[in-house]
C-alpha positions in Angstrom: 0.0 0.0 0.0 1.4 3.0 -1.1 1.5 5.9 2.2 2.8 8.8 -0.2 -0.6 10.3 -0.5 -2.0 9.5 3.3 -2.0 13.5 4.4 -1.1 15.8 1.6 -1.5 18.9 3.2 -0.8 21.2 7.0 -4.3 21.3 7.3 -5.1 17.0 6.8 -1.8 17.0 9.2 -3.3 18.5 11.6 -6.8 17.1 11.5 -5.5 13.7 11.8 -3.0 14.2 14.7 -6.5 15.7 16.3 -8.2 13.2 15.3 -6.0 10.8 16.9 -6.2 12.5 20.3 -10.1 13.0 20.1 -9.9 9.2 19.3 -7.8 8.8 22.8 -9.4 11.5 24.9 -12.8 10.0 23.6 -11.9 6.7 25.0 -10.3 7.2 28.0 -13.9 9.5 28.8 -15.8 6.3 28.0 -13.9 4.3 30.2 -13.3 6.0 33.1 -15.1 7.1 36.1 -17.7 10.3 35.6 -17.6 13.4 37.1 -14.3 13.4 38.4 -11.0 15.9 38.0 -9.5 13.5 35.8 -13.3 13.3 34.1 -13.1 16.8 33.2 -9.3 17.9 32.5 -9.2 15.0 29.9 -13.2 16.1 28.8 -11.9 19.8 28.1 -8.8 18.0 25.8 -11.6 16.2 24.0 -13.8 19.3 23.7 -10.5 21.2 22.6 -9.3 18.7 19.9 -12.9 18.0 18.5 -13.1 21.6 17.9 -9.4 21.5 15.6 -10.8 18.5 14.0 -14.1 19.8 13.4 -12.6 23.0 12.1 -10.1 21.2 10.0 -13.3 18.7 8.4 -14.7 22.2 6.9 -11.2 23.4 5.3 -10.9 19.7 3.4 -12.1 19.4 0.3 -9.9 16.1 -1.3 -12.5 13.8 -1.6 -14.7 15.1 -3.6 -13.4 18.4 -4.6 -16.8 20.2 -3.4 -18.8 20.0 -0.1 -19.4 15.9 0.6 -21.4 13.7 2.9 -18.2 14.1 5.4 -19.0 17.6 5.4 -22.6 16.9 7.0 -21.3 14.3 9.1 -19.0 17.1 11.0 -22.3 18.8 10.7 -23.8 16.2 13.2 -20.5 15.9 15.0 -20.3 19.8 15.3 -24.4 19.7 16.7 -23.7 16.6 19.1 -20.3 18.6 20.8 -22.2 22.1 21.7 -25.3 20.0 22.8 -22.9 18.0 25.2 -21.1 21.2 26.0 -24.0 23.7 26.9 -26.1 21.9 29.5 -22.6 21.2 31.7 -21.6 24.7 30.8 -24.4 26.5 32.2 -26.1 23.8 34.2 -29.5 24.0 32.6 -32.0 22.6 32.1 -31.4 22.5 36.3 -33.3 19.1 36.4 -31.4 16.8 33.7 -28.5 18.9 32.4 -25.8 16.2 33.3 -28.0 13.8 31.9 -28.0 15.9 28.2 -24.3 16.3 29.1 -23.7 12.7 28.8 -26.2 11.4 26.4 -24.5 14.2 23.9 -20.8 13.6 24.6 -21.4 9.8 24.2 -23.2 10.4 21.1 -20.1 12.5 19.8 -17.6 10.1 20.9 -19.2 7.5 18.9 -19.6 9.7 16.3 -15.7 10.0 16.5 -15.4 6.2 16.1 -18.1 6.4 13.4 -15.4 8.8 11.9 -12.5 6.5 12.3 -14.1 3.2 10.4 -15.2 5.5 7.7 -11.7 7.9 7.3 -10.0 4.2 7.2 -11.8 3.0 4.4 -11.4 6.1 2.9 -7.8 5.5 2.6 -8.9 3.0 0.1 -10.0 4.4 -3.2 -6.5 3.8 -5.0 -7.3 0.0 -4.0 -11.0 0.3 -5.0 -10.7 1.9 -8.5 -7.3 -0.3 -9.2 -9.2 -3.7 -8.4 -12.1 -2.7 -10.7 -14.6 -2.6 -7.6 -17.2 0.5 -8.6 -17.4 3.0 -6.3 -21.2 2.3 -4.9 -19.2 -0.7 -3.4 -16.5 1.6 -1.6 -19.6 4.1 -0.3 -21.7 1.0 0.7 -18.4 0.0 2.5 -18.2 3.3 4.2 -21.7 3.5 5.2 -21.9 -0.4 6.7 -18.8 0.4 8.8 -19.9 3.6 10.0 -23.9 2.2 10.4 -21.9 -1.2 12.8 -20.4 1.7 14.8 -23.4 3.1 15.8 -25.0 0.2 16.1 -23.2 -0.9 18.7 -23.0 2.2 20.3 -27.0 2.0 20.6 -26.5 -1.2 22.5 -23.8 0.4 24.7 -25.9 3.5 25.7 -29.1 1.7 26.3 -26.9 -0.6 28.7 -24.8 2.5 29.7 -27.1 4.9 30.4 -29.3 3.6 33.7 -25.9 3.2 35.7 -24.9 6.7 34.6 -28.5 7.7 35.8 -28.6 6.2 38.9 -24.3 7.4 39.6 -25.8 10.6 38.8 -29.0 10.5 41.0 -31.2 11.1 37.4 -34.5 9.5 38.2 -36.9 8.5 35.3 -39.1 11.3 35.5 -36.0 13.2 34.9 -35.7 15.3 38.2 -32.3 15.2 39.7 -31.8 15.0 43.2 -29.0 17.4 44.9 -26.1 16.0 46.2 
């Protein structure tokens, strides 16, 4: 496989070194505990680095040489981060606004992954259009991969969710008690 043409510019340099770290951060938000220091030092890196890559997403154009379905996805991904962002910001609405906070920031991490299965196969026209494959192959490709992602991150937030609730104090009728 030939590398020479994996970033060809500053800009896809530095959307995939953030990309990388959002990728990390991302993780290690998934996997660790909520709400503490650690939570939200390495939450205000991901917020930071999903803000280069989302800005860097807008400024590429190699694709398809005009504004592509990757363009809307960072769209989505650009919605999902300032939903996440506001109700922790501004603690509002009072009664479920860690709640939003989560549900949001999941949402963009998996987005993020979404991201990374799709940018991967990407990476493959060269060996798309030299084996002959037509390109509805390579986008059906791109849009299984990404639609697996999210599948399984619907099973992980429905299995997720009621232990971040009940960590949280969010009871179903969405009041919050105070800690």
């Amino acid at each position: 496989m030939n590398f020479g043409n994996f970033i060809t510019s500053d800009t896809g340099l530095i959307h995939f070194i953030a990309s990388i770290l959002a990728l990390l951060f991302g993780t290690f938000i998934l996997v660790l505990p909520k709400g503490t220091k650690k939570h939200k030092i390495i939450g205000r890196l991901y917020a930071l680095t999903m803000l280069v890559v989302l800005i860097t997403a807008f400024m590429t154009y190699r694709l398809f040489g005009i504004w592509g379905i990757f363009h809307w996805t960072a769209v989505i991904s650009s919605l999902t981060l300032i939903c996440g962002l506001i109700p922790i910001l501004t603690q509002r609405p009072i009664n479920n606004y860690k709640s939003l906070h989560f549900s949001f920031m999941y949402w963009s991490i998996m987005g993020v992954y979404g991201a990374f299965v799709s940018e991967t196969l990407v990476r493959m026209p060269n060996v798309v259009v030299e084996s002959g494959i037509p390109n509805s192959v390579f986008y059906n490709m791109t849009g299984i991969g990404t639609a697996l992602v999210m599948g399984f991150g619907i099973y992980f937030f429905l299995k997720l969710k009621p232990k971040w609730d009940k960590q949280f104090e969010i009871v179903s009728n969405n009041k919050q008690t105070i800690k």
